[in-house]
PDBQT receptor file of N, H, CA, C and O in Angstrom, charges set to zero:
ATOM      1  N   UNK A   1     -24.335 -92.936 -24.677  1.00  0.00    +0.000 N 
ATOM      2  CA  UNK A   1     -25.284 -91.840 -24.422  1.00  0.00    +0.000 C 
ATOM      3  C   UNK A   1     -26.006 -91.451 -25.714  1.00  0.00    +0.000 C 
ATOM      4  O   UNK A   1     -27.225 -91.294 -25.788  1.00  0.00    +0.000 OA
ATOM      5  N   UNK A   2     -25.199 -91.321 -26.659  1.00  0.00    +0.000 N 
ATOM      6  H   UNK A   2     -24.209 -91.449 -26.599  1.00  0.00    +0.000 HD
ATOM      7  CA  UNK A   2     -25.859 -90.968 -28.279  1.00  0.00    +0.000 C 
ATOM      8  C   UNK A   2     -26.783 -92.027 -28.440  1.00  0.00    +0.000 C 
ATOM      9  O   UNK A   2     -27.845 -91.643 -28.931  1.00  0.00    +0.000 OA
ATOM     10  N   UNK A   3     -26.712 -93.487 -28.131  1.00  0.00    +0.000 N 
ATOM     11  H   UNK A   3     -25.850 -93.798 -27.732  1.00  0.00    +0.000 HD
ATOM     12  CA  UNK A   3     -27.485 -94.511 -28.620  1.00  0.00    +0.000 C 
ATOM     13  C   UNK A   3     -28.773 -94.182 -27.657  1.00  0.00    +0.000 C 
ATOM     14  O   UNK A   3     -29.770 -94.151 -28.378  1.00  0.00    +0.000 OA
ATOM     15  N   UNK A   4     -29.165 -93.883 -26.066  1.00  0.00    +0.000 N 
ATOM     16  H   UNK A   4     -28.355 -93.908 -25.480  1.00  0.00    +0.000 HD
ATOM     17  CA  UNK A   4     -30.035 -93.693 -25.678  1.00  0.00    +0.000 C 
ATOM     18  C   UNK A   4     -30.564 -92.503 -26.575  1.00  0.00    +0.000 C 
ATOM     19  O   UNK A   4     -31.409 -92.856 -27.397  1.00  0.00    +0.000 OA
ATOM     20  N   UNK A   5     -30.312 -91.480 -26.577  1.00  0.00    +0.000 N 
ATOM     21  H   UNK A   5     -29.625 -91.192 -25.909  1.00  0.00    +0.000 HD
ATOM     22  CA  UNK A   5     -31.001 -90.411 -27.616  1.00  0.00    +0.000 C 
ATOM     23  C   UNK A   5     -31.267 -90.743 -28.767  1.00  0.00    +0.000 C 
ATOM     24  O   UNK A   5     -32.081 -90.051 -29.379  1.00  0.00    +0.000 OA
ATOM     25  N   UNK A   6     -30.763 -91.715 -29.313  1.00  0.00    +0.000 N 
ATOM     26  H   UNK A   6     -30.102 -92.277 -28.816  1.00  0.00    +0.000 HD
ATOM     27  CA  UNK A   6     -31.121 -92.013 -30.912  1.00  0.00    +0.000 C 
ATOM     28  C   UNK A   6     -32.432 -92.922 -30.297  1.00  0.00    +0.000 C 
ATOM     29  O   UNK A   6     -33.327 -93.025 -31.136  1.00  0.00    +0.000 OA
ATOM     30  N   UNK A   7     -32.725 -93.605 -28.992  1.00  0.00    +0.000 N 
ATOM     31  H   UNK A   7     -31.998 -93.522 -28.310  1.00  0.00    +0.000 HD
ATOM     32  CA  UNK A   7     -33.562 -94.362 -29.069  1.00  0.00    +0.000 C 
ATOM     33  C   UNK A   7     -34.847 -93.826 -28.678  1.00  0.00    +0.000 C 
ATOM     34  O   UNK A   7     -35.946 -94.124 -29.148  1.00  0.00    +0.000 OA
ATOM     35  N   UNK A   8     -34.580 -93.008 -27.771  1.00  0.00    +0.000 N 
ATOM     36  H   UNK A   8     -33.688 -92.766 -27.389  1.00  0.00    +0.000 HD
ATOM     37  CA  UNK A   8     -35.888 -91.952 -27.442  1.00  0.00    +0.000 C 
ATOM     38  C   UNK A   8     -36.443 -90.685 -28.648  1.00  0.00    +0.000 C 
ATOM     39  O   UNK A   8     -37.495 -90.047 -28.707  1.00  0.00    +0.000 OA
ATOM     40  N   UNK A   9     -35.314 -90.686 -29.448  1.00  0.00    +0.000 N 
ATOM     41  H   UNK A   9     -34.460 -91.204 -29.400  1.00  0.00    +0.000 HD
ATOM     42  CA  UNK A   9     -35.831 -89.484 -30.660  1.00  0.00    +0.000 C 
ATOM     43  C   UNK A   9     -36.512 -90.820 -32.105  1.00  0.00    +0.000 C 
ATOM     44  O   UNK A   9     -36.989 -90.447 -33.176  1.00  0.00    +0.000 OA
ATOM     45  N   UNK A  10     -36.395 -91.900 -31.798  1.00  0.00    +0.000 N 
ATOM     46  H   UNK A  10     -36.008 -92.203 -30.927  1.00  0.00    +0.000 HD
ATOM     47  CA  UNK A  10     -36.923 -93.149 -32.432  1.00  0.00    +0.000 C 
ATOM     48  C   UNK A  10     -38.270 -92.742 -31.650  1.00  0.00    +0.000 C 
ATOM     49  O   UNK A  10     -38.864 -91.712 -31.969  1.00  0.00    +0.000 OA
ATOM     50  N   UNK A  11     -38.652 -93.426 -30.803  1.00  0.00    +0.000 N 
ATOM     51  H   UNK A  11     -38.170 -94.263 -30.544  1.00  0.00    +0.000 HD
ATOM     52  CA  UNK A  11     -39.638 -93.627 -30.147  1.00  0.00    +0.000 C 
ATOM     53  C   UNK A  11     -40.733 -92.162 -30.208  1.00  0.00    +0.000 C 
ATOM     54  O   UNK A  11     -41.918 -92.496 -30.177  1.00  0.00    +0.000 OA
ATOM     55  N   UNK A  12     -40.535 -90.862 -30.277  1.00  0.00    +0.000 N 
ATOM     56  H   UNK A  12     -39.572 -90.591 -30.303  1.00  0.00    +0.000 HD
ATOM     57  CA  UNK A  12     -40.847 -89.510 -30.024  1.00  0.00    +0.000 C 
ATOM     58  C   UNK A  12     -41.285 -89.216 -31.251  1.00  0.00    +0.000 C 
ATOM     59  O   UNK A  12     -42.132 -88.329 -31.360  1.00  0.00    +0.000 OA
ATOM     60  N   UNK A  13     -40.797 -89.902 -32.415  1.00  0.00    +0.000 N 
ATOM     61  H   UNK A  13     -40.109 -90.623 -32.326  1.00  0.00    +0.000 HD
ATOM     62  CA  UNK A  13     -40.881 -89.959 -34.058  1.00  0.00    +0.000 C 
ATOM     63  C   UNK A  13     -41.979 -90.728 -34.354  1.00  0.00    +0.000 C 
ATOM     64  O   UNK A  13     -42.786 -90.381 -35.217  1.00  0.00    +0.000 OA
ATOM     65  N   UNK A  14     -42.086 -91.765 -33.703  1.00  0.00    +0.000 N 
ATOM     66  H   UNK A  14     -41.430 -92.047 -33.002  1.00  0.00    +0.000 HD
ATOM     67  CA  UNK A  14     -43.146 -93.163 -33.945  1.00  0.00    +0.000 C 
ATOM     68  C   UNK A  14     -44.776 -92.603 -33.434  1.00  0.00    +0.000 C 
ATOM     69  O   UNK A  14     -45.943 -92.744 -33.800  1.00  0.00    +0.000 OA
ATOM     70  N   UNK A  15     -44.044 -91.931 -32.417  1.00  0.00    +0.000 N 
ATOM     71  H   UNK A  15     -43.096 -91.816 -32.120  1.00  0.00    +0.000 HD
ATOM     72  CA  UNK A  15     -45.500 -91.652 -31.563  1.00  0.00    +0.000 C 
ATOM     73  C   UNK A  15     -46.470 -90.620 -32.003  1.00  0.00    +0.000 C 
ATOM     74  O   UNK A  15     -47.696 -90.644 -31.888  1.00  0.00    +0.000 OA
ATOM     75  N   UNK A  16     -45.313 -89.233 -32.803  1.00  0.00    +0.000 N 
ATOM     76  H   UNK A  16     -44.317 -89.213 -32.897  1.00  0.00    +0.000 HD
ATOM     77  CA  UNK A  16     -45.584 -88.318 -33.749  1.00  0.00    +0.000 C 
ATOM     78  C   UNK A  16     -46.850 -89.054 -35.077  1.00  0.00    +0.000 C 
ATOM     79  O   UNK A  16     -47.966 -88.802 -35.531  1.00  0.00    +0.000 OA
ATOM     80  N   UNK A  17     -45.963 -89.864 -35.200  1.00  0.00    +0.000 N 
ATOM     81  H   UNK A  17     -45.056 -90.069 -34.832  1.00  0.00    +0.000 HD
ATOM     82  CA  UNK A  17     -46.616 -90.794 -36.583  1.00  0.00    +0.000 C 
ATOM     83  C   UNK A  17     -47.772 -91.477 -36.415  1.00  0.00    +0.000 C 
ATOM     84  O   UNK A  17     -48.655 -91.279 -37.249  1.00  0.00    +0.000 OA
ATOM     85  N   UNK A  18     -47.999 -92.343 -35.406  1.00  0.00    +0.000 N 
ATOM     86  H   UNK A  18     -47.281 -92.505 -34.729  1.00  0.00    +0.000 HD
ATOM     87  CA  UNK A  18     -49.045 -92.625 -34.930  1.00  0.00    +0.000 C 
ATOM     88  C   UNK A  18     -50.391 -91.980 -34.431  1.00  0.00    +0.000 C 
ATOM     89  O   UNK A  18     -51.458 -92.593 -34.455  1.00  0.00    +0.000 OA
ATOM     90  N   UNK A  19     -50.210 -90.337 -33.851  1.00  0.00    +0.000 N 
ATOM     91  H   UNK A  19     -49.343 -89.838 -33.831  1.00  0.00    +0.000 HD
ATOM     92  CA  UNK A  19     -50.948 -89.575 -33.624  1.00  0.00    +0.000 C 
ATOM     93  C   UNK A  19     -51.155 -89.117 -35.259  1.00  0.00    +0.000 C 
ATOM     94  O   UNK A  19     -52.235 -89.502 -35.705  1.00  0.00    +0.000 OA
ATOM     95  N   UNK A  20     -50.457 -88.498 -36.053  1.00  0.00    +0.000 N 
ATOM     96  H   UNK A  20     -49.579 -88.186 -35.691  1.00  0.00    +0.000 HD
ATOM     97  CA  UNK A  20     -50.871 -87.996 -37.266  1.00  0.00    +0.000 C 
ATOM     98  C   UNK A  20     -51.555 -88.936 -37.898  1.00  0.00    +0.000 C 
ATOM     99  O   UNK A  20     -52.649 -88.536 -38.297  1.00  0.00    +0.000 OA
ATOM    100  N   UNK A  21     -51.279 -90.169 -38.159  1.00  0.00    +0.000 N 
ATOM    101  H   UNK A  21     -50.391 -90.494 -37.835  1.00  0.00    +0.000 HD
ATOM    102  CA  UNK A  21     -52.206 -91.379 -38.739  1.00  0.00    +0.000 C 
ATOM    103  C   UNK A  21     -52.650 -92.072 -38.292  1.00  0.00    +0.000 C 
ATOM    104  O   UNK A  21     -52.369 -93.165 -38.784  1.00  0.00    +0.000 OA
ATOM    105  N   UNK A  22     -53.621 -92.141 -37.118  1.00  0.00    +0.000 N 
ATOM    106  H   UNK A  22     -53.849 -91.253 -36.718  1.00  0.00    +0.000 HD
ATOM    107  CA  UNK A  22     -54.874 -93.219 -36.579  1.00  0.00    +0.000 C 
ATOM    108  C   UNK A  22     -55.198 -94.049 -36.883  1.00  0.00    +0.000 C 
ATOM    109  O   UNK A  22     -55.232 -95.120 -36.277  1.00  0.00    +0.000 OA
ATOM    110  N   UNK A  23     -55.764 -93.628 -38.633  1.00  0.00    +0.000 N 
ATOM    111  H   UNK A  23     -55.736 -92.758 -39.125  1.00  0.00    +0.000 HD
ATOM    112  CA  UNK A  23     -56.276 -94.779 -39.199  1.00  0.00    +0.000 C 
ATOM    113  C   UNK A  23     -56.069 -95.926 -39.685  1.00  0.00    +0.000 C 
ATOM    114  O   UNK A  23     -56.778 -96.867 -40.040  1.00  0.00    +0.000 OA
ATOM    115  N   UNK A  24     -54.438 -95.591 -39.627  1.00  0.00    +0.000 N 
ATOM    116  H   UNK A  24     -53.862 -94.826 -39.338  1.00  0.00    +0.000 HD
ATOM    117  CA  UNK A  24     -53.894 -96.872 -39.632  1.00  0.00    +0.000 C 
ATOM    118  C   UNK A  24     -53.507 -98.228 -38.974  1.00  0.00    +0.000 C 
ATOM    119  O   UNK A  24     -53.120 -99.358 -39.271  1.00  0.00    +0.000 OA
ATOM    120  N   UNK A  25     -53.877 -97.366 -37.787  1.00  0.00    +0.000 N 
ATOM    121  H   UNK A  25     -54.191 -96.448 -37.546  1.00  0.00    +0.000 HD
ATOM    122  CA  UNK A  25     -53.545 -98.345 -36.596  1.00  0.00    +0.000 C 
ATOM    123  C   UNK A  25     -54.558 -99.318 -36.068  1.00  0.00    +0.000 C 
ATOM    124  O   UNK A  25     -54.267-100.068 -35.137  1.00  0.00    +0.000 OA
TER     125      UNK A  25
């Protein structure tokens, strides 16, 4: 159960990151 939450608070982190930096993508 911890490993699904570590994988969705992964993913929720990435997406954070991706919205704050565009231009990188």
């Amino acid at each position: 159960m911890m490993l699904l939450f570590s994988l969705i608070a992964a993913i929720v982190l990435y997406l954070l990151y991706v919205l704050v930096n565009p231009e990188q993508f």
